[in-house]
C-alpha angles and dihedrals in degrees: 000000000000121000083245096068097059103112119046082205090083093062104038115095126190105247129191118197125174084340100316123130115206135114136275122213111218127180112169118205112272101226094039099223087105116106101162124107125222112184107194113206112201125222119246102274105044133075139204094281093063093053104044087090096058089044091059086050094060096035081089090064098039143323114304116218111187110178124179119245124239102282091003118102121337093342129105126248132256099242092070098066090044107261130098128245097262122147086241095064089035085060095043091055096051090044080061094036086055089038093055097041103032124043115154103350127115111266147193126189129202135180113205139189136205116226128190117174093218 
């Protein structure tokens, strides 16, 4: 890993979606042939910090796009504008979150876990 990728902050930018505040974790692709999109979905107990360095790892294959979910992370809860935490509504929020980013670009979305043995 390069000495330039030593602080997530960098790439951590404030985000505000259907009156949520969070943060969205963008890496863009170093030598910017890349079109293609990777959205990266976080488990329930991370958060945008622990994923920053596996974001830097892929940026090499395409842009990495990391975003926090409604009451995970940095982001508000649903309850404060009013709806529950169903799937439904979680799906609902990355359908605009896609809809806003990407609009006709090639994309790929994961969903990762952390996992510690201890």
């Amino acid at each position: 890993m390069s000495k330039r990728f030593v602080n997530p902050a960098d790439f951590i930018m404030p985000i505000n979606i259907n009156g949520l505040d969070g943060r969205v974790l963008r890496v863009e692709n170093e030598n910017h042939r890349s079109r293609h999109e990777l959205l990266l979905i976080y488990d329930f107990q991370s958060n945008l910090e622990k994923w920053w360095g596996f974001a830097i790892a892929l940026k090499n294959y395409a842009n990495v796009t990391s975003v926090d979910l409604p009451g995970l992370g940095g982001m508000d809860s649903f309850y404060k504008i009013g709806r529950k935490p169903t799937l439904d509504n979680m799906a609902d929020y990355l359908a605009s979150f896609v809809k806003l980013k990407y609009k006709r670009k090639r994309l790929s979305i994961h969903g990762c876990r952390l996992w510690f043995p201890w």
